[in-house]
Structure formats: structure tokens, C-alpha cells
C-alpha positions in Angstrom: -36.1 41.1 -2.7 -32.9 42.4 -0.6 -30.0 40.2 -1.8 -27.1 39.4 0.8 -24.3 37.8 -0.1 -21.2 36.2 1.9 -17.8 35.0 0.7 -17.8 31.0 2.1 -14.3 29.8 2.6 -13.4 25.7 2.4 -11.9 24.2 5.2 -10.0 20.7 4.1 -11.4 18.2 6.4 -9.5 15.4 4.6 -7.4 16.8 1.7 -6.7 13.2 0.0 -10.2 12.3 0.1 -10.8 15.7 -1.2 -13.9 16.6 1.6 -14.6 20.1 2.6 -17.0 22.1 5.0 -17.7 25.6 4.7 -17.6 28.6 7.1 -20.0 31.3 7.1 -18.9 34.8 8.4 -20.8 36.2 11.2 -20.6 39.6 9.9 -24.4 40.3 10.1 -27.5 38.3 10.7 -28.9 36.9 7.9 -32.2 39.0 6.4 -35.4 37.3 4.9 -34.1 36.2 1.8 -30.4 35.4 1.0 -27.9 34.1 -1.3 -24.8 32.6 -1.2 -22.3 31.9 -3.7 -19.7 29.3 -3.2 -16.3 28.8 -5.1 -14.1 25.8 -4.0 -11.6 24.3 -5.8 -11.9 20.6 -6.4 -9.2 17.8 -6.9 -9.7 15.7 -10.3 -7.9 12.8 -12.2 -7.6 14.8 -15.3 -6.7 19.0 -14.4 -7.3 20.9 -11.3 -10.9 22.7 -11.5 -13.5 25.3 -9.7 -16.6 24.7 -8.9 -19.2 27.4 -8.6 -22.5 27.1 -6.8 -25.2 30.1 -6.1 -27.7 28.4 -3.5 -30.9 30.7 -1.8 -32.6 30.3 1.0 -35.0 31.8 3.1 -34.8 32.7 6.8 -39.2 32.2 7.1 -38.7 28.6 5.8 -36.5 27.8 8.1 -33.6 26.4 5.4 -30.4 26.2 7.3 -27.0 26.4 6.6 -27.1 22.4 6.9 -29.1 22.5 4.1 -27.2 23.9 1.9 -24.0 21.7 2.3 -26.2 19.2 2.1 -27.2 20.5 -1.9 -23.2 21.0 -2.4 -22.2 17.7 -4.7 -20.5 14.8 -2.8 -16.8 14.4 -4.5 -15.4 11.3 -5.1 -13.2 9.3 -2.6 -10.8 6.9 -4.0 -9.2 4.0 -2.7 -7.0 1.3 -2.4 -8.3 -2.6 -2.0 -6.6 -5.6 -1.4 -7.3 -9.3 -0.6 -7.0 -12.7 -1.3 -7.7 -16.2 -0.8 -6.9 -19.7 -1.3 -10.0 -21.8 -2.1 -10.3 -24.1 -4.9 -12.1 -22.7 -7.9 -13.1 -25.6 -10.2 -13.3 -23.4 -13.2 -11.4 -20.6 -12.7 -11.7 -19.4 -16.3 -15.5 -19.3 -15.8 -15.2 -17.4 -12.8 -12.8 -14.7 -14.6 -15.8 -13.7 -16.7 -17.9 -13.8 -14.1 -15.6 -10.8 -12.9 -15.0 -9.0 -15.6 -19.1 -9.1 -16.3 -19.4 -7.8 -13.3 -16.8 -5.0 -12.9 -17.7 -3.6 -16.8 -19.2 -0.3 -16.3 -17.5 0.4 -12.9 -14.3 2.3 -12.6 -11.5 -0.2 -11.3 -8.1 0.1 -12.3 -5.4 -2.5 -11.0 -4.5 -6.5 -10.8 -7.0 -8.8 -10.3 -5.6 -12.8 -10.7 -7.3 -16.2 -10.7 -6.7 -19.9 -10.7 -7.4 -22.9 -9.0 -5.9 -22.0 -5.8 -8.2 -18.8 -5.3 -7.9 -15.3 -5.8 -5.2 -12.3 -5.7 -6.2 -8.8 -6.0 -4.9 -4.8 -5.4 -6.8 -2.3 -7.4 -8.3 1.1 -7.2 -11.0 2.6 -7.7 -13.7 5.5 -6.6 -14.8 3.7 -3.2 -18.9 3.2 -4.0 -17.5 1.2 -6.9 -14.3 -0.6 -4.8 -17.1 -1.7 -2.1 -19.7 -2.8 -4.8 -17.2 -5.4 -6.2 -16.2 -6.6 -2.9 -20.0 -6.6 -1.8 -20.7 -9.0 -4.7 -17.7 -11.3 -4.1 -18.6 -11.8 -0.6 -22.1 -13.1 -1.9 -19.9 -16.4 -2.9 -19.6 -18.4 -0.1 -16.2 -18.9 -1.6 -15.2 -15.4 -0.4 -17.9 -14.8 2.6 -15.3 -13.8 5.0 -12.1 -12.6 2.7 -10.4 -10.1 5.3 -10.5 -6.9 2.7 -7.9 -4.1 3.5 -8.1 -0.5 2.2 -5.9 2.4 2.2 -6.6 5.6 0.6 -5.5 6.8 -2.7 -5.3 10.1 -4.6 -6.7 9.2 -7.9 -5.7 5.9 -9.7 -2.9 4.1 -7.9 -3.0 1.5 -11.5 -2.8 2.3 -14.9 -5.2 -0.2 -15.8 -7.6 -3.4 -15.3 -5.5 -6.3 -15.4 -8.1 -9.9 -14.7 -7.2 -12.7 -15.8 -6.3 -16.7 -14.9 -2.9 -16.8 -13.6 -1.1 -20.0 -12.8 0.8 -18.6 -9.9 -1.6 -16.1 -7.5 2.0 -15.1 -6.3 5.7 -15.0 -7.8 8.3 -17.6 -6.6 10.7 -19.2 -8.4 9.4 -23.1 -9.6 6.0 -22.0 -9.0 3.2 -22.5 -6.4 0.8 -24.7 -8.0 2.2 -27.9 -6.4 2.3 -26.3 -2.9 -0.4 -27.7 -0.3 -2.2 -23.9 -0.1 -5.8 -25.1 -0.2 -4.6 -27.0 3.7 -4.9 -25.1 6.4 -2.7 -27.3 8.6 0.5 -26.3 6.4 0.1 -22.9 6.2 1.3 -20.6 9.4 -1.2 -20.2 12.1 -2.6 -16.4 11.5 -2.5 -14.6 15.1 -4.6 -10.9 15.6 -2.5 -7.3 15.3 -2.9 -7.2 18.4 -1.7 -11.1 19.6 1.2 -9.8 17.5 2.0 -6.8 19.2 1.9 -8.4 22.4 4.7 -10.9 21.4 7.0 -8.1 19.9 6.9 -6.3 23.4 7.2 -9.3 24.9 9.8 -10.8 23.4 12.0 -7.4 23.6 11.6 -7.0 27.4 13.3 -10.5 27.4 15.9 -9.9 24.7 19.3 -9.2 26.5 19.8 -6.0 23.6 17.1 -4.3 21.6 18.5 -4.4 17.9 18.6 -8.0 17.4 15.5 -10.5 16.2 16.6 -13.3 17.9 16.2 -15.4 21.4 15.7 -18.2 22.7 12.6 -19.5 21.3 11.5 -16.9 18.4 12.5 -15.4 14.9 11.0 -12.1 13.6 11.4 -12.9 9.6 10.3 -10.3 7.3 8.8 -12.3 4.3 9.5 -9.6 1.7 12.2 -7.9 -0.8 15.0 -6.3 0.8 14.0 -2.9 -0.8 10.5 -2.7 1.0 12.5 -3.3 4.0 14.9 -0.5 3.2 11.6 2.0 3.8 9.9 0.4 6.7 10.1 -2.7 9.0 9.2 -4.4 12.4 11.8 -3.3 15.0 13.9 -6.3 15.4 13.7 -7.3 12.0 16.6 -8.3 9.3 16.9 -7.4 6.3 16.1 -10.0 3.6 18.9 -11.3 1.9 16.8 -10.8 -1.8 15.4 -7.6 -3.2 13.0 -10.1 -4.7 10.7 -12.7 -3.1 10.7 -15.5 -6.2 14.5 -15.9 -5.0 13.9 -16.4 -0.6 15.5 -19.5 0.6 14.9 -18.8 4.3 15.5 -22.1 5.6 15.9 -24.2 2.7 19.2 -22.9 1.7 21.5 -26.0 -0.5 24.5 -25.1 2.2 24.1 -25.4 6.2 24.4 -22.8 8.3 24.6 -20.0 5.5 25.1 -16.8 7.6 22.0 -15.0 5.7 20.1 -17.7 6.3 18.4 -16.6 9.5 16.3 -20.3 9.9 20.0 -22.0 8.9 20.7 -22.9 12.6 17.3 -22.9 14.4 16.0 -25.6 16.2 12.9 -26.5 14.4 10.5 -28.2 17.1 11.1 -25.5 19.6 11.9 -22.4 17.7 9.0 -19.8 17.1 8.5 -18.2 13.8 6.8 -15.1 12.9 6.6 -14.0 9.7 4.6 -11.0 8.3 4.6 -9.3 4.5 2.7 -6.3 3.7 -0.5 -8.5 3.5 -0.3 -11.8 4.3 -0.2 -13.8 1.2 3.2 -14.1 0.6 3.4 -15.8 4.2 1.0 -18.0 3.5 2.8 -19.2 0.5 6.5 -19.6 1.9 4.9 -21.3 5.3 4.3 -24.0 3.2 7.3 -24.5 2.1 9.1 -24.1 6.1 6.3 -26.9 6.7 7.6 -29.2 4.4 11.3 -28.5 5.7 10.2 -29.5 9.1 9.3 -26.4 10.5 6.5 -26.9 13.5 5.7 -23.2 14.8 5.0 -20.9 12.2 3.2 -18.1 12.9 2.3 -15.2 10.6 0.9 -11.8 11.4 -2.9 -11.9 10.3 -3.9 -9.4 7.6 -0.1 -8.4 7.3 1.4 -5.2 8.0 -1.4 -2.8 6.5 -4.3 -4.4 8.6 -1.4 -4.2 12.0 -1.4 -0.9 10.7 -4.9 -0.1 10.8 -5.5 -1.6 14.3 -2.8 -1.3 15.9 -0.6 2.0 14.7 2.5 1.8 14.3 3.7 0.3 17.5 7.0 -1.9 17.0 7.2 -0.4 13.9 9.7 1.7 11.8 9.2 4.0 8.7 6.6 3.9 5.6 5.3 1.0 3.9 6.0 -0.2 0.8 3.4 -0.3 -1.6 3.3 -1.6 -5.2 1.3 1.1 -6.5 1.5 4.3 -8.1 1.8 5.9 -4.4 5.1 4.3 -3.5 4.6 4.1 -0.1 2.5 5.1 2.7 3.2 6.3 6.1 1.4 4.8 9.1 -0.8 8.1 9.4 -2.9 7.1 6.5 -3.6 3.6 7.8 -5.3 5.2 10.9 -4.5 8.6 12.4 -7.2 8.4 14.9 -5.4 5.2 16.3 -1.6 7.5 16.6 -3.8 10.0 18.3 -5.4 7.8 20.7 -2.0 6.4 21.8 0.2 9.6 21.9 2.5 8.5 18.7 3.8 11.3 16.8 5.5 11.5 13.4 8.3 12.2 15.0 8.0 9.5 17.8 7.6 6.4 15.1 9.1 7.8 11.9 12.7 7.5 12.2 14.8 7.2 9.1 18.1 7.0 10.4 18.2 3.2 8.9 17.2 4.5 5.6 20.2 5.5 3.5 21.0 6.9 0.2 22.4 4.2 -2.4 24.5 5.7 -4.1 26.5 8.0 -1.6 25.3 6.5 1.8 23.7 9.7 3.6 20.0 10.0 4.7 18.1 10.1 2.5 14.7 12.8 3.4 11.7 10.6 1.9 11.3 7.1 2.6 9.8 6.7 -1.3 11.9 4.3 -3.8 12.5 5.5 -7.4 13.9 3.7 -10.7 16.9 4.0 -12.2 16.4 6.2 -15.1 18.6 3.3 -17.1 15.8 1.8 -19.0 18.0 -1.7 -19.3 18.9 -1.4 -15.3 15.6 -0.1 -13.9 16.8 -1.0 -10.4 14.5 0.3 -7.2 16.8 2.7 -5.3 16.5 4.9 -2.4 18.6 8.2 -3.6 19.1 11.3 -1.8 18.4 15.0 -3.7 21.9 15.8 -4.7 22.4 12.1 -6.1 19.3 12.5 -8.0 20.5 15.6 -9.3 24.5 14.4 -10.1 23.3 11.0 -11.6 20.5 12.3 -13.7 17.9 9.7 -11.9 20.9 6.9 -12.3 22.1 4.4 -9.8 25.5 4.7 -11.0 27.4 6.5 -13.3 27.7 3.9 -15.9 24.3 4.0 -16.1 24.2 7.8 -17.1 26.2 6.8 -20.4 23.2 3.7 -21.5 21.1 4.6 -25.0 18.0 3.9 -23.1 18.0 6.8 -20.7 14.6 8.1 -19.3 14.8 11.6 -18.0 14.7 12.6 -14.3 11.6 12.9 -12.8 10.0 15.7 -10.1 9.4 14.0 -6.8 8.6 10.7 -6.9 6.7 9.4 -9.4 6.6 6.2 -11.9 8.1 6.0 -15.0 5.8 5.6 -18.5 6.4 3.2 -20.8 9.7 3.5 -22.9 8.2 4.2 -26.3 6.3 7.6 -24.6 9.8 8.9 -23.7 11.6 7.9 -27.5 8.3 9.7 -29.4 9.0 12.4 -27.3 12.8 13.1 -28.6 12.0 11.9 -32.0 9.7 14.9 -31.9 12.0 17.1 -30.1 14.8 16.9 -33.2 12.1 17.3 -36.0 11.1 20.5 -34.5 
């Protein structure tokens, strides 16, 4: 048998989801019997590897080149999932081992929480075993029609399976327990992406200059902390006053007419408020609280800024996304590219930075991504340009470079360990 051989060279067709196709060389037509030996490197959570493959065919059975990709393994695409929702769960301690029965055996890393006011959960995982958990939920009539966002993921974006009961699906200071979530009638009416976008255009044909978030009869408020801001946020939009969301007091600030209180001075019956957070939830829970206050027309973006994301692009919008994951953030691109494409947006067009600045010394900073300080006791999420990075040792200050707790500086942007990796590391640095 003649044996004819061809080098096959990968073409990424999605590099992050790790997919391939292969090219075959038209350097001479193919004789009876062939073979053809493929090497193509492949992404994996533990160490990059090569995969070899020696596949045959022959041109009298007709076996195509189809074929053969078709006998090349499939690689794993991972992802990122999130939902929620507010339903009462009788027994919600039951219902957490229901989960965790469920999920054992399938590879899902992240938060998963549980009470009496519904479910909260963001976790990763290879997708055939992300979609099988939220195939089986939505067989509870409890969960049916949970709107489920995904974004993709490299690997892991959690260190681990966190599911448990939680008395608070979502962090706020005195709690959420008492709050009237399981009404629909007090929480914010949900309008589409695209409803949404409609009323940002709107409203900034109408406004008299185009960097402020207020007219006569609306308020853009970001329901979020001021750092996720700092990356990305509807044009229009304030910052928060907080870099944490336990501690907003939009409109139900103890003094009136507190300057950082954008709902201080707003007329409540006829003033329009749209709120949005990365996903919804965290609007859900604070329109509650404007409610009680008196607030009549609260409105919050459905799905949040990931599913505007996803349908819309990134129209109205400014910079990355926040994400509280192991990935940091996330430009729009990998929400849906197809949907920049379709309407002309570039990077260039939607991904201005010029808001974003460096904490420490004020320039632009070149990568919308946050980091820590490497001040164990401070840990504070910063922006920070390269040459601050650099000068501070991963610090936010230089008091900070001094502290006893110091972690080291860290390539690009990635998360810090856990303290203990970092001190059995010197402790074995000065026995050797």
C-alpha cells in the first residue's frame, strides 16, 4: 500500500472555547490509500499539551476529509452561568441537597445560595455539565422560566463549589429577609434590552448636554459598587457613591438633599427610574426598598447588563464589565461579537477608556481589569497603571509597601491565593 502523508495545520476558530478546523494542502491529489497525521496543540486546566492523531482513509470508500474531523475528539468548552430567582422555597435546606445530589459527579465550580426567598447562583463549569444542571432546575416549576445568562470562560472562573442555605441571596447592610421580594408589585417593573436602549437614545436626543443622567422625568442609576463602574458603565451614568452595595442609600439617605444622593431631590410620582446591575438581582432587591420610600416608577433593565450585552451590543455603553470571577472582566465582544458586527461597532468605536484612570498617579490606565492591593490587611480593588504596579510592588499606596502581610506582585491580572500559600512559600525560601 503507497502511503501519502500531509502536514494539517489548525486554524483557531474560537481560541477561548479552544475549537479548531484543519486545512489540507492541495499539493497533490490524494492516491488510493492515504494517511494523515495530525498534531494540534490543545488548551487544558492543568499544563498545555499535544495531541497526536494518525487517521486512514481510502479514496474507493469514499471517506472524506469531513470524516476525519469528524473522528478528531471534541474539546471541552467552558462557561460561565448565572441566574436567580425569588420564589418561596418552603424547605430550603431540603432543596440544598437536592442540589448537591444532583451536581455530585459533574464538574461545577462556583456559588450556588438558597433560602426561603429563592435562589442565587454564578458558577462554572464544562458547558454539557453547566446546561445539565440548569436543564434539571428548569424541570421545577419553581424555576421553569429563570432567564439563565452565560458568558464564556477559559477554564474554571471559581475555585470551588460553594451550595449552601444562605439567609441573604444578596449582601446589604440589615439584611433582606424582611424585604417584600416574593411581590412582584414592589419590585421595579423589568423592561427588554431592547425597551432599554430605546429610552437611553431617547432620552439623550432630549437631554440639553450629553454627559449628564438627568432630565426632566428620568434617572439613569447604576445599582452597583463604584469600582465596577470605574471599568464600564451606561453613558449617562454616575458613579455610585459606595465601592460596595451593602452600604447604597440611594434615596433613603438620613440628610435631605445629600449632593451624592442622586434620588435626594427627585420628585417621586413623576420622576422615572432606571436602574440596572450586572444582572438584575441587585435591582430587584434595592427597588424594594425605593418602593417603600415612595418611589412610583421604577424600572430596571431585564436580565442586567450581561443579557443587554448579549442582545443588544454595546450600544449606550462604555468599557468592560465587571465580573466577580476569576476573569475580572469581560469586554462586550465576548457577550456577542456577531451582534458588533451586525451593527458596525468596533473596539475602537465603543471601548473608550479615557474615564478609566490609574489610582494611584491618575494617568490612563491600558486594561480596564481591577487588581488587589498586595497589602494582605488592605486588599482594596484598584485600577493601577504598569509603572505604579511596578513602583508600588502591587500596593495602593506606599504605606502599604512597608505592612508584614505583603503578597508579591503578580504577572497580568490575575487573583491572589490564599495568604497561608504565600507565607509557606517564604518560610521555605529561608530554610533553603
Amino acid at each position: 500500500m503507497e502511503v501519502w502523508s500531509a502536514r494539517c495545520l489548525p486554524t483557531p476558530l474560537s481560541p477561548s472555547l479552544g475549537h479548531y478546523s484543519y486545512s489540507l494542502p492541495k499539493a497533490a491529489p490524494l492516491p488510493h490509500h492515504c494517511c494523515f497525521h495530525y498534531s494540534f496543540p490543545m488548551k487544558s486546566r492543568k499544563a498545555p499539551c499535544t495531541i497526536s492523531i494518525r487517521c486512514c482513509a481510502s479514496a474507493s470508500n469514499s471517506h472524506s476529509v469531513n470524516g476525519i474531523r469528524q473522528a478528531l475528539p471534541e474539546i471541552e468548552d467552558f462557561v460561565v452561568v448565572n441566574f436567580y430567582r425569588f420564589v418561596f422555597i418552603e424547605d430550603p435546606q431540603h432543596e440544598v441537597a437536592k442540589h448537591i445530589a444532583f451536581l455530585k459527579g459533574l464538574d461545577i465550580h462556583g456559588r450556588i445560595y438558597i433560602n426561603e426567598q429563592g435562589i442565587n447562583a454564578q458558577y462554572s463549569g464544562p458547558s454539557k455539565h453547566a446546561f445539565a444542571y440548569v436543564e434539571w432546575l428548569k424541570e421545577n416549576e419553581n424555576f421553569s422560566d429563570i432567564l439563565v445568562q452565560t458568558s464564556p470562560s477559559n477554564g474554571h472562573a471559581f475555585p470551588k463549589l460553594k451550595l449552601r442555605y444562605k439567609p441573604s441571596l444578596v449582601q446589604l447592610e440589615g439584611g433582606i429577609s424582611h424585604l417584600p421580594l416574593l411581590d412582584p408589585s414592589m419590585r421595579a417593573t423589568a423592561i427588554a434590552p431592547s425597551e432599554w436602549r430605546k429610552r437611553l437614545e431617547a432620552a439623550n436626543n432630549n437631554d440639553t448636554t450629553s454627559n449628564t443622567n438627568t432630565s426632566s422625568n428620568y434617572i439613569l442609576l447604576d445599582v452597583r459598587n463604584g469600582y465596577e463602574w470605574d471599568i464600564g458603565h451606561f453613558h449617562g451614568a454616575q458613579r455610585p457613591d459606595v465601592d460596595c452595595f451593602r452600604s447604597t442609600s440611594f434615596g433613603i439617605s438620613p440628610t435631605e438633599g445629600v449632593a451624592s444622593d442622586q434620588l435626594s431631590q427627585v420628585d417621586k410620582e413623576k420622576t422615572d427610574i432606571l436602574m440596572y446591575c450586572t444582572g438584575g438581582i441587585r435591582c430587584d432587591v434595592y427597588s424594594t426598598i425605593l418602593r417603600q420610600q415612595g418611589f412610583q416608577n421604577l424600572y430596571t433593565l431585564e436580565g442586567g447588563v450581561s443579557h443587554y450585552l448579549k442582545t443588544e451590543g454595546p450600544v449606550k455603553w462604555i468599557g468592560n464589565l465587571f465580573t466577580f470571577d476569576s476573569r475580572l472582566s469581560l469586554p462586550p465582544s465576548a457577550y456577542n461579537r456577531e451582534t458588533m458586527i451586525e451593527s458596525g461597532l468596533t473596539r475602537q468605536a465603543f471601548n473608550s477608556d479615557k474615564f478609566a484612570k490609574c489610582y494611584v498617579c491618575g494617568s490612563q490606565v491600558s486594561e480596564l481589569r481591577h487588581r488587589n492591593c498586595a497589602n494582605l490587611d488592605c486588599n482594596l480593588l484598584i485600577l493601577s497603571c504598569a509603572d505604579c504596579v511596578m513602583d508600588l510592588r502591587g500596593c495602593c499606596c506606599y504605606s502599604c509597601t512597608t505592612a508584614p502581610r505583603r503578597r508579591p506582585v503578580l504577572p497580568g491580572f490575575q487573583r491572589y491565593k490564599k495568604w497561608h500559600v504565600y507565607r509557606d512559600q517564604e518560610i521555605e525560601a529561608r530554610a533553603q
